[in-house]
C-alpha positions in Angstrom: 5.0 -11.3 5.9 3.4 -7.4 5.5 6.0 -4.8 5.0 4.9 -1.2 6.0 6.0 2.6 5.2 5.0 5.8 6.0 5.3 9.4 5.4 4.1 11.0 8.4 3.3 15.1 8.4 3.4 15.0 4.8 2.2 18.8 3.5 -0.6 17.9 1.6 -4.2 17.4 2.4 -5.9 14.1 3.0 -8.4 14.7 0.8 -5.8 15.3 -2.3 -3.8 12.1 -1.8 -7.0 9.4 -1.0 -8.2 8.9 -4.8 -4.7 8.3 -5.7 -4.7 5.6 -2.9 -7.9 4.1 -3.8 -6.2 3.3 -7.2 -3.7 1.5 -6.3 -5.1 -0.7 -3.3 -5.2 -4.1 -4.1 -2.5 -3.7 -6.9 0.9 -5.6 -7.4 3.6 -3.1 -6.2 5.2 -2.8 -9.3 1.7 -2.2 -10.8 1.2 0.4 -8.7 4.2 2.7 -9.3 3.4 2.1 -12.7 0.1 3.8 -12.5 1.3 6.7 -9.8 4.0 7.6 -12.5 1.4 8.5 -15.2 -0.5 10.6 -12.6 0.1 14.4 -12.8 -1.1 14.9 -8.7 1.7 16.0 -6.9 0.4 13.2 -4.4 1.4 10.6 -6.7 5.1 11.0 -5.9 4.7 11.1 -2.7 3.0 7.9 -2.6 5.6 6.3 -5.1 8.4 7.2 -2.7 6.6 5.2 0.4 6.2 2.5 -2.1 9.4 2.5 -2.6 10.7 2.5 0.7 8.2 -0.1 1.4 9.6 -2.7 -1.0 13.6 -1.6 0.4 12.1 -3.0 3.6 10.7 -6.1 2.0 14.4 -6.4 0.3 16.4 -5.9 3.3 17.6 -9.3 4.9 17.9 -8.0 8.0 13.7 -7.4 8.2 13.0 -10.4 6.2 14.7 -12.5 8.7 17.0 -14.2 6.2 13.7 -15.5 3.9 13.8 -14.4 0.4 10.9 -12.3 -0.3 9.8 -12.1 -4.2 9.2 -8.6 -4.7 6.9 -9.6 -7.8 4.3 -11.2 -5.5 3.9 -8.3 -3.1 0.1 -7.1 -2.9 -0.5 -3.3 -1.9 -2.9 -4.5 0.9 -3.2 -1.4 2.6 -3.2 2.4 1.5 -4.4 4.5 4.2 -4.1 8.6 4.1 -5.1 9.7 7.7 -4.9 13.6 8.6 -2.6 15.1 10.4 -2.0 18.5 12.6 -2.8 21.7 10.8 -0.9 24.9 10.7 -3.7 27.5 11.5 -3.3 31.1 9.9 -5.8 34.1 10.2 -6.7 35.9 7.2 -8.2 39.6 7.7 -11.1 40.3 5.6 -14.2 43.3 5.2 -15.4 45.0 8.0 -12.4 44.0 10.6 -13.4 39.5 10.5 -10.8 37.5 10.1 -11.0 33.8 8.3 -8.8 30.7 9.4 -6.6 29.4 7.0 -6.3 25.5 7.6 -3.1 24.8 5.8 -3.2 20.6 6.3 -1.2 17.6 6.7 -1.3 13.9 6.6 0.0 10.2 7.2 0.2 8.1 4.4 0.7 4.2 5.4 1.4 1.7 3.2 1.4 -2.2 3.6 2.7 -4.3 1.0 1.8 -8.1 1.8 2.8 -11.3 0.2 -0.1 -12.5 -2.2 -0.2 -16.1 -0.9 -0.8 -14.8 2.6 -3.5 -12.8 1.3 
């Protein structure tokens, strides 16, 4: 049984939060926030608090359908950081030009799966 989270419009770039993801993909969950709270990124908190919610989910009877799930077997079997919308702003520069300001977002999913259904 996979158990999913996200943070959706998160304001941070894509590009900021995905080598934090790639470190923990494939990791036990409790592995995982263990590495993300020894990372100075401000990404890493995010991404600890969508773990977290994740393994709520996986300890909520209600979405486990009355099964025990152990939370020490659950995989991180998916991190994925898509992009989101952008705020746009212009920024005047030399000689009357203007430069767009991309100020991003993004989606972070994660899936945390049992390890014998891996």
């Amino acid at each position: 049984m996979a158990f999913q989270a996200c943070h959706r419009f998160a304001k941070i770039s894509p590009r900021k939060v995905r080598p934090l993801a790639d470190l923990i993909r494939g990791k036990f969950a409790d592995e995982a926030l263990a590495i993300l709270r020894y990372q100075p990124q401000r990404g890493a908190r995010m991404l600890e608090k969508v773990i977290n919610s994740a393994l709520g989910s996986a300890q909520d009877p209600a979405q486990t359908r009355g099964k025990t799930v152990d939370v020490d077997n659950l995989v991180v079997a998916d991190a994925r950081i898509d992009g989101g919308p952008m705020f746009k702003r212009v920024r005047p520069r030399a000689r009357g030009m203007a430069f767009l300001i991309k100020k991003r977002m993004s989606h972070i999913h994660i899936t945390l799966a049992d390890i014998d259904e891996i």
